[in-house]
C-alpha positions as CSV (number, residue, x, y, z in Angstrom):
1,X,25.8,97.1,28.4
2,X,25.1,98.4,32.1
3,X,25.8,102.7,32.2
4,X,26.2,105.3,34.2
5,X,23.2,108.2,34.1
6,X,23.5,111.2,35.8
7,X,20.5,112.9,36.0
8,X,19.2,116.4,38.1
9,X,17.3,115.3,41.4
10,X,13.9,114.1,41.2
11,X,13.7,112.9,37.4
12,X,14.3,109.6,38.2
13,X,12.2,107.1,40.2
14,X,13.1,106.8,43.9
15,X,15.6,103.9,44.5
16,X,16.7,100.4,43.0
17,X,14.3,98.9,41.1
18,X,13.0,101.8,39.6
19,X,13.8,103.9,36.1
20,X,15.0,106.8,34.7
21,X,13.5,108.6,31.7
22,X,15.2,108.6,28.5
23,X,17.9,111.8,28.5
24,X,19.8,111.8,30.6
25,X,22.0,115.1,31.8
26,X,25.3,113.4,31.4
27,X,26.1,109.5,31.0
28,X,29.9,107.2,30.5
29,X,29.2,104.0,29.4
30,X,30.8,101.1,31.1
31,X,33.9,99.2,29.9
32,X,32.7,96.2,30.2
33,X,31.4,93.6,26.8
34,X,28.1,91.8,28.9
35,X,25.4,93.2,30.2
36,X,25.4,93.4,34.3
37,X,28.8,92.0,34.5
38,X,30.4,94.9,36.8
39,X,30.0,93.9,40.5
40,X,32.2,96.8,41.6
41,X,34.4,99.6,40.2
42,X,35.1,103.2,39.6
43,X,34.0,105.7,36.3
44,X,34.9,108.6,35.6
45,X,32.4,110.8,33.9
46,X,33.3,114.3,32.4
47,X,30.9,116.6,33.4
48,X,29.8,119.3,30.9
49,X,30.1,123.0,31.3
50,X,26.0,123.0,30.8
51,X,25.8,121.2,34.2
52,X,27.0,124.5,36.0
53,X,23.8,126.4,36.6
54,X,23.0,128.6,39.2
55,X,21.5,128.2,41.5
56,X,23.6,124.9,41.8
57,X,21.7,121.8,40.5
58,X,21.5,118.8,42.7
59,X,22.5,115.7,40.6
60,X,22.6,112.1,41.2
61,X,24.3,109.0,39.7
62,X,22.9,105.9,38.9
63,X,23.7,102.6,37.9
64,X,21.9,101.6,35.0
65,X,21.5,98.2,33.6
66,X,21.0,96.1,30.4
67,X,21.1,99.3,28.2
68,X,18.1,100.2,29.6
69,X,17.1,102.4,32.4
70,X,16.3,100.4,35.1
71,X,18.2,101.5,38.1
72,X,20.7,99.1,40.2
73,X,22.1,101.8,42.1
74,X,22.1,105.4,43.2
75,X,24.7,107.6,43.9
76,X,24.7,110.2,46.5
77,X,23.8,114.2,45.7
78,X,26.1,116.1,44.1
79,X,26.4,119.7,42.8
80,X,28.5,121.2,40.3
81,X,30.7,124.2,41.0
82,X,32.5,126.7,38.9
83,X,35.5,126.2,41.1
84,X,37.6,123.7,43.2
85,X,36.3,125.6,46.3
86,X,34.0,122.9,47.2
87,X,32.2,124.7,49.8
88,X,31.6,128.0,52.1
89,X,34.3,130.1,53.4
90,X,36.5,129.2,56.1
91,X,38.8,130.8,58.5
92,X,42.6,129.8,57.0
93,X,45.8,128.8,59.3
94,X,49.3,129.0,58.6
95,X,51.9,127.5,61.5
96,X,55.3,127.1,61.4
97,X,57.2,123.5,62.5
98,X,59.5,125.5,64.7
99,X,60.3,129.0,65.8
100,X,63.6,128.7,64.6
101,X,65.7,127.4,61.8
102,X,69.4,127.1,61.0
103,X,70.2,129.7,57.8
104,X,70.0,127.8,54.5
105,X,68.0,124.7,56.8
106,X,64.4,123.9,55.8
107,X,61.4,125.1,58.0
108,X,57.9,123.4,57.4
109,X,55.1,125.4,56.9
110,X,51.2,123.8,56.9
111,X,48.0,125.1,56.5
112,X,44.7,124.2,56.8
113,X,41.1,126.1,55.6
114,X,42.0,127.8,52.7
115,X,40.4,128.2,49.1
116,X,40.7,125.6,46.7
117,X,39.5,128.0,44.1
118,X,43.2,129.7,43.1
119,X,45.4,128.1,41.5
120,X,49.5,128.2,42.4
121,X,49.4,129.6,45.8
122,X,52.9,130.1,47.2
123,X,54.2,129.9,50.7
124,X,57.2,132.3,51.2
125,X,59.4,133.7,53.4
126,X,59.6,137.9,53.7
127,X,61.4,140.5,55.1
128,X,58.4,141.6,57.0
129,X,54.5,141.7,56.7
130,X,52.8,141.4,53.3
131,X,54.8,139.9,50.3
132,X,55.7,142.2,47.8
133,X,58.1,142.1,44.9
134,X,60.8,143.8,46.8
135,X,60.7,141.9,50.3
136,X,60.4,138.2,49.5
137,X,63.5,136.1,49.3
138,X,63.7,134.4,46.3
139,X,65.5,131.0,46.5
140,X,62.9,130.8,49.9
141,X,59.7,130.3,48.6
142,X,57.0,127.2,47.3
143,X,53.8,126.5,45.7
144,X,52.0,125.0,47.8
145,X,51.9,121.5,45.5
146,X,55.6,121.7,46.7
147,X,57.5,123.0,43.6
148,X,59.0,126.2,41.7
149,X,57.6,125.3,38.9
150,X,54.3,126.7,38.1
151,X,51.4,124.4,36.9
152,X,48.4,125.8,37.3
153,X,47.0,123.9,40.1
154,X,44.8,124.6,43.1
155,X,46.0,124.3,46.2
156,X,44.7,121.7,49.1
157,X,42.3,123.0,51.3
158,X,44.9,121.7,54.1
159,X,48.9,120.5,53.8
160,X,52.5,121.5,54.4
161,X,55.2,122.4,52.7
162,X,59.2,122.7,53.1
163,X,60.6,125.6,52.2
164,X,64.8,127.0,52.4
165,X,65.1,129.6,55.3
166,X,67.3,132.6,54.0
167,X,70.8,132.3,54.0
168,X,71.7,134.5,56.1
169,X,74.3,134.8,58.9
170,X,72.7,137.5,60.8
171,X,70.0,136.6,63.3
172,X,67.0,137.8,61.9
173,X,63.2,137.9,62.6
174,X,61.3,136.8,58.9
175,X,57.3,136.7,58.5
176,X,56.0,133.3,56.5
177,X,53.2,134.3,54.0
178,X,50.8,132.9,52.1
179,X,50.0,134.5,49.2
180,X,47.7,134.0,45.8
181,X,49.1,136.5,43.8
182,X,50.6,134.6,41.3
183,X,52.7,137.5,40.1
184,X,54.5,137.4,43.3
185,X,57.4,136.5,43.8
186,X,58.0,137.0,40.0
187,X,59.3,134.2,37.7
């Protein structure tokens, strides 16, 4: 049966055609009954906690054929992370679709350049400035996965949401927030 190896950068020969040595970091078997039968295809291999190191390991995966360790194909270089951040920082935005909405109407609010590594960010509207549990309106607010229900996901590093302006009759300016304080607003 043909594998998958994943293995830290430079313990395996260099390219196609080469091997691997026995031990590798992390491996998934293929699903398929004969020897070199896959032509194409995706695998999902879990990757273990023991692969987080720091400084970050460089990994690679390869193709390996006939139960053996000879090398069909190479993946490209890959570390992993203790988070979903997937890289450096980076300067968030937050724009509105329109500098005015209808009371009870829907505005859309996208971002783009924020951490992956939290998990149920919210989009809200507030009274004014930062949210806290006493300005934010609470039928006027989403996580950014575009729900009310909390689940424990990390946001996009980029996307939109829809979220119900206040119903209120009364002309009034609001402030849009982003926040990662998942104790605000409460539920």
């Amino acid at each position: 049966m043909d594998w998958i190896g994943i293995y830290a950068a430079g313990r395996c020969g260099n390219g196609i055609g080469k091997t691997c040595p026995s031990g590798s970091n992390f491996w998934q078997r293929l699903n398929e009954a004969s020897p070199n039968s896959a032509t194409a295809g995706t695998l999902s291999v879990t990757i273990p906690a023991n692969a987080l190191t720091s400084p970050p390991t460089t990994y690679f995966g390869y193709y390996l054929i006939n139960d053996l360790y000879n090398i069909a194909a190479v993946s490209n270089a890959f570390t992993v992370q203790s988070d979903c951040s997937g890289g450096g920082p980076t300067t968030p935005t937050l724009s509105a679709s329109t500098t005015n909405v209808v009371a009870g109407g829907f505005l859309t609010i996208s971002w783009t350049g924020v951490s992956t590594s939290d998990i149920d960010d919210r989009l809200m509207f507030t009274a004014s400035g930062v949210p806290t549990a006493s300005n934010f309106y609470a039928d006027s607010w989403q996580y950014t996965y575009g729900d009310n229900i909390q689940k424990g996901i990390h946001p996009p590093a980029s996307g939109s949401v829809s979220i119900k302006a206040p119903a209120l009759q009364v002309p009034t300016t609001y402030t849009t927030a982003s926040t990662t304080d998942s104790t605000v607003p409460p539920v």
